[in-house]
N, C-alpha and C positions, 0 to 999 in steps of 0.2 A: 855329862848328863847325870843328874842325881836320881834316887833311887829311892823309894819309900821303904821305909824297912819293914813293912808289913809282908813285904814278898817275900821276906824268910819265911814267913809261913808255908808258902806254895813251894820253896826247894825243901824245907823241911820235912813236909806229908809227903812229897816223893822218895825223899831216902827212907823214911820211917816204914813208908807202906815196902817198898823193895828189901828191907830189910826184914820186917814181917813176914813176907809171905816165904823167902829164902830162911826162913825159921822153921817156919810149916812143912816144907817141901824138903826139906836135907836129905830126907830119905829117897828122894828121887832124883834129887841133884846129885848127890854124892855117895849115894849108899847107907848110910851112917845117920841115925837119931843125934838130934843135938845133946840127949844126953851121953850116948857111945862122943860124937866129936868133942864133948868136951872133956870125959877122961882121958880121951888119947890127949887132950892137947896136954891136959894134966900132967902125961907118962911123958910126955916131951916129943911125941910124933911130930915132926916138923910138918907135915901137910894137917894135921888136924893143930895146930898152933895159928899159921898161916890163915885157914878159914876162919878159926874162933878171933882171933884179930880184927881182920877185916871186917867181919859182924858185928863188934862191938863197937870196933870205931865208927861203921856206917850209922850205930842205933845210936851211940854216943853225937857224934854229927847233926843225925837227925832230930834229936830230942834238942838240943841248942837252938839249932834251927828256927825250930816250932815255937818256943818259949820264947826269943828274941821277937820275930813275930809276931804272936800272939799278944805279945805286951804291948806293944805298938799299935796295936789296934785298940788299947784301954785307951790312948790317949789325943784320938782324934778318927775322924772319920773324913774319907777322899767322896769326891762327888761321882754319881754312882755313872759308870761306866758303860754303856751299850753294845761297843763294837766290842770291847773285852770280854762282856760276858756271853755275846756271843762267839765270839773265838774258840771260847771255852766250851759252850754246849755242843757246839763240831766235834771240838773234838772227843768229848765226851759220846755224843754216837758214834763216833768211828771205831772208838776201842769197844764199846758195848757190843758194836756187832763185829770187829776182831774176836772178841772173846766165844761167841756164841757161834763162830762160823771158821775163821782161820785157823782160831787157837784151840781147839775142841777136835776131838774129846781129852783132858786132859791124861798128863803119866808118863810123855811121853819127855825126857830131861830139855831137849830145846825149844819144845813146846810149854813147858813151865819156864824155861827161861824167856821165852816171848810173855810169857801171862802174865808172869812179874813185872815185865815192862811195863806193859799193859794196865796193870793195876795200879803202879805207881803212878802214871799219865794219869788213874780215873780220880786219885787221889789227891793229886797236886790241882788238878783243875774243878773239883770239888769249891775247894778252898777259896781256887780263882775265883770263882763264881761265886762265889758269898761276899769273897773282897770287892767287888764290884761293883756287888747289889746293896750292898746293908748301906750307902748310902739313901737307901729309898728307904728304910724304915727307923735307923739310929739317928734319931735328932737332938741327944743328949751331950751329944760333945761336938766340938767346934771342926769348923770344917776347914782343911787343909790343903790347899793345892799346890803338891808339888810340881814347880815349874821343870818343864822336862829340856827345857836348853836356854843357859844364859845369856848367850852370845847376845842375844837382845840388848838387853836386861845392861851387859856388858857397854855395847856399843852405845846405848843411851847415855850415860854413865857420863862416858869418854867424850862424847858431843856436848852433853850441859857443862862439862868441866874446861871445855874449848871456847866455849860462847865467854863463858862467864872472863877466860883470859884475854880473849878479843875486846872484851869490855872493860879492861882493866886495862891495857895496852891503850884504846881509845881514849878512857880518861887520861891515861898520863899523856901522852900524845896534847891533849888539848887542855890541858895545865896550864901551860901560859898564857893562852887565850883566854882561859877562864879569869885567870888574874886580870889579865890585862883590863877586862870587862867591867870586872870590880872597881878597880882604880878609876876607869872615865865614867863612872857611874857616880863618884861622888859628889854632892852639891856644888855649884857651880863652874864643875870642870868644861862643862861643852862651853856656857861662854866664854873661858879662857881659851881655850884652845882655838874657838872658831875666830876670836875678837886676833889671837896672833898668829891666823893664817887670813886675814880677811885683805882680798886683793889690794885696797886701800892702803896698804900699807907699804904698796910694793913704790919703790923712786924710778923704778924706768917699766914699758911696756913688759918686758919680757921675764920681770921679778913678778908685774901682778899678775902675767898670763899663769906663772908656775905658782903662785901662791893661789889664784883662780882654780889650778885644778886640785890641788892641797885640799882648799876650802870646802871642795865637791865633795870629797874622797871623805872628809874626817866626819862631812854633815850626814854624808849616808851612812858611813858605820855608825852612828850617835842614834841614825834612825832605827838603826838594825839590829839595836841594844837595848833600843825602848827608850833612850833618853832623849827631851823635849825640851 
């Protein structure tokens, strides 16, 4: 199944946003300002290394991400999407009211680690939701529909490339026939031929009976070939 690479954009806003807010919150996730975790990582604390890592790789990731995405949407526009973008606005109240009622009041370190989920999902499906829609107002680049399974596409393919050997098979197959056609087709082949199977020619009954049915046989092929 291929994949539009515009959806880097929507895993990218979700690392970027989770990566963000676990910036914001360090001091409630872990005790420690990112500026305190980043001297320790500096002094070589192996837990403040560990976190400052994984942080960076996440923003690193996400920033990729986003940019690989976001490019890909300079250079074409999908047709706009309905069930997607309402997928997307579900679940965008779902986390609005997660946040305002589950996840609340914040402070609490696994209630900021739900929130950041939470934030991530409002941020990835943001995005969703725009990829979806902008084809209802970008009419300046070409429109692009990625087929979403080829097996079609495949099997088509494989059945015109079958036909077309069956028809090659059938011509060679009738090769000879076709010669043969040529040949009693040339000027005055039918009277030679019908003149030296013409029953008259036969010396006892049973030479013109078989030349009799010869005669039949060669007049209606002649007929069957268009020659007259």
């Amino acid at each position: 199944m291929d994949r539009c690479p515009c959806v880097s954009a929507v895993v990218g806003a979700f690392v970027l946003a989770l990566a963000l807010y676990v910036a914001f919150e360090t001091k409630t996730l872990f005790g420690l300002s990112v500026i305190q975790i980043a001297c320790a990582a500096y002094s070589g604390d192996a837990f403040s290394v560990v976190i400052a890592g994984a942080w960076v790789g996440a923003l690193l990731l996400g920033l990729i991400w986003s940019i690989v995405g976001w490019r890909a949407t300079l250079n074409h526009v999908e047709p706009a999407n309905g069930m997607a973008a309402c997928y997307s606005a579900v679940i965008l109240a779902g986390c609005w009211w997660l946040l305002k009622n589950g996840l609340s009041p914040a402070g609490d370190p696994a209630i900021e680690i739900g929130r950041a989920v939470v934030l991530a999902f409002i941020a990835s499906n943001v995005v969703n939701l725009y990829l979806q829609l902008r084809g209802l107002w970008t009419h300046s680049l070409p429109v692009v529909r990625v087929p979403r399974d080829k097996s079609g596409e495949l099997r088509a393919v494989i059945e015109q490339q079958a036909a077309v050997i069956r028809r090659l098979q059938a011509q060679a197959e009738n090769q000879p026939a076709l010669e043969m056609e040529r040949v009693f087709k040339h000027p005055g082949m039918r009277r030679t031929v019908l003149g030296l199977l013409h029953p008259d020619r036969g010396k006892t009954d049973a030479e013109r009976r078989a030349l009799q049915g010869l005669f039949q046989t060669a007049s209606a092929y002649f007929e069957r070939i268009g020659v007259r």
